[in-house]
C-alpha positions, 0 to 999 in steps of 0.5 A: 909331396910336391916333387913327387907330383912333379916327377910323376907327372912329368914321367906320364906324357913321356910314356904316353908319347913312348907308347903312342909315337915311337914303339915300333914293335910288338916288344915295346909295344907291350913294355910301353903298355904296362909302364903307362898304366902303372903311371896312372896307377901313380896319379890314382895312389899318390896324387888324386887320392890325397886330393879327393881326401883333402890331404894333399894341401892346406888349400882346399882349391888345391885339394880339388884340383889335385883330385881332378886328376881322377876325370883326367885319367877317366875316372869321376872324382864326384863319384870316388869321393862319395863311394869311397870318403863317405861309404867306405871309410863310415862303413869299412867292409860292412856288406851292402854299405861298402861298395868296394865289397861289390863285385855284382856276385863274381866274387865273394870277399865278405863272409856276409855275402851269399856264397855262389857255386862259381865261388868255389873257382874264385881264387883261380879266376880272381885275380884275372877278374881284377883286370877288369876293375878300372876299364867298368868304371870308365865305361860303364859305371860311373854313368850308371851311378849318374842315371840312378844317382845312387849307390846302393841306397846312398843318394849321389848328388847329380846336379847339371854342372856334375853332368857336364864335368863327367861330360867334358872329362870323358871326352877328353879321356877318350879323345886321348887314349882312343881318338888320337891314336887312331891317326897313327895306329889300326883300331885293333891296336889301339883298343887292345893298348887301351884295354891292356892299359886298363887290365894292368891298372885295375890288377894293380889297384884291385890288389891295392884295395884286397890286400887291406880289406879282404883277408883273413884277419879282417873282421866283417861286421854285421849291423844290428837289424833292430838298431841298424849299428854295429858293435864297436865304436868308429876308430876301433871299427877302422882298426879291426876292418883294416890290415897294414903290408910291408911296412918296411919297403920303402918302394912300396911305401913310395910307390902305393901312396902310403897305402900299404899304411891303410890303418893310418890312413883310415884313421887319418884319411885327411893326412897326407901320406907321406906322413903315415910312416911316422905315426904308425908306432904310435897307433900300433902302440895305442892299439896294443895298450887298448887291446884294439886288433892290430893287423900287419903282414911283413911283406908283399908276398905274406899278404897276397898269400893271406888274401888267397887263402881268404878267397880259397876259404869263402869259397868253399865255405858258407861262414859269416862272422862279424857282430852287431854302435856305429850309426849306419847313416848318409853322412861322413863319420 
């Protein structure tokens, strides 16, 4: 884990200086473009994820400043690790307790969510759409959750200390990616490098997060209205909410973070990830001796087919499913 820390770290700057002092052309301009955004795709997946989750270190103040890496590359760890450790991982693919599910209408992942007459076109624009994932939360969202301090109904804790971090790492975020620049290139290109940056990120890692959630054999579960639960206990409720892809490519494993092992990662989101390839027999096996649904897709390509058809089919049709003992409460299960 630590030599990849290292080498994707090291290959950041020198695609930031690539792109920012030395591409000349139209050419180089656009390779520099997409191979710094996939080196932030990288910090996301491999090194502030495993830190924000606590599974990179033994040590919690290596943990947290391993997590940081998200404010450095312009995103709010603070944010993330309620959104997504608390939210998502409780309450996987729940609609209204999820936030990953939200898409403020454009699109309609879940069966559970109101099906709009633009949703007919989804899978045609959905993965356009994408590219705009990384460059909302930058600008826009993370502040949003700041002034509400809420997502959804879930109250973000928002204290001064948190307002000066997300303060200093936005300027430093944007004093690099857009002030700097500036001193050697026109304002038109540097804003379109920057939103080229973020266009490939956010497709990358939009697809990262559907290609695990959003498919077909996932199960969408509905909360009991009088009981507010739903009706499988917390590890199976992980399962059955949670696919697995290309379990035998080592590039992808290398490259995701593990993430192509979501199922071991909901289950074991304070493991690190480099250890998920090794568990995953065991946890099939048990799935397969509990008759708990175990989902995998062989190869990259099978799965991005599935999450197609799974946009194609909650477009056209108005159809739930899901059941509703898993507590809905504001608390890490």
């Amino acid at each position: 884990m630590y030599l990849k820390t290292a080498t994707i770290l090291a290959l950041l700057p020198v695609l930031y200086f690539l792109l920012v002092f030395i591409a000349d052309s139209l050419l180089t301009a656009v390779v520099a473009t997409f191979a710094l955004s996939q080196a932030f795709v990288l910090v996301g997946l491999n090194i502030m994820h495993d830190g924000n989750h606590g599974s990179y270190s033994g040590s919690r103040k290596i943990n947290r400043i391993m997590g940081f890496a998200l404010d450095l590359i312009g995103g709010s760890s603070l944010v993330w690790r309620h959104k997504h450790n608390i939210l998502h991982h409780t309450y996987t693919n729940i609609h209204e307790v999820d936030e990953d599910l939200h898409t403020s209408g454009f699109l309609r992942l879940s069966p559970n969510q109101s099906r709009r007459p633009w949703h007919r076109f989804q899978n045609l624009y959905a993965f356009l759409l994408y590219g705009f994932l990384t460059v909302s939360w930058v600008t826009i969202t993370d502040f949003r959750r700041f002034f509400s301090g809420r997502i959804f109904s879930y109250k973000l804790p928002t204290s001064p200390a948190n307002w000066a971090l997300l303060v200093l790492s936005k300027g430093i975020y944007f004093g690099y990616m857009i002030v700097l620049p500036l001193f050697f290139h026109p304002l038109p290109y540097v804003i379109i490098a920057f939103l080229g940056i973020h266009f490939f990120q956010g497709v990358t890692l939009s697809l990262v997060f559907q290609l695990a959630h959003a498919m077909e054999k996932n199960d969408f579960p509905i909360p009991d209205a009088e009981s507010n639960t739903v009706g499988k206990e917390w590890a199976v409720h992980e399962v059955e909410t949670t696919v697995n892809f290309a379990l035998s490519n080592r590039f992808a494993t290398w490259y995701l973070g593990g993430l192509n092992f979501q199922i071991e990662h909901h289950l074991f989101p304070k493991v690190c990830h480099v250890h998920y390839p090794a568990i995953s027999n065991i946890v099939k096996e048990t799935c397969a001796e509990f008759a708990v649904t175990y989902v995998e897709y062989p190869s990259i390509s099978s799965a991005l087919a599935s999450h197609y058809r799974h946009l194609r089919h909650l477009g056209k049709r108005e159809v739930r499913r899901g059941d509703g003992e898993l507590p809905m409460r504001n608390t890490v299960s």
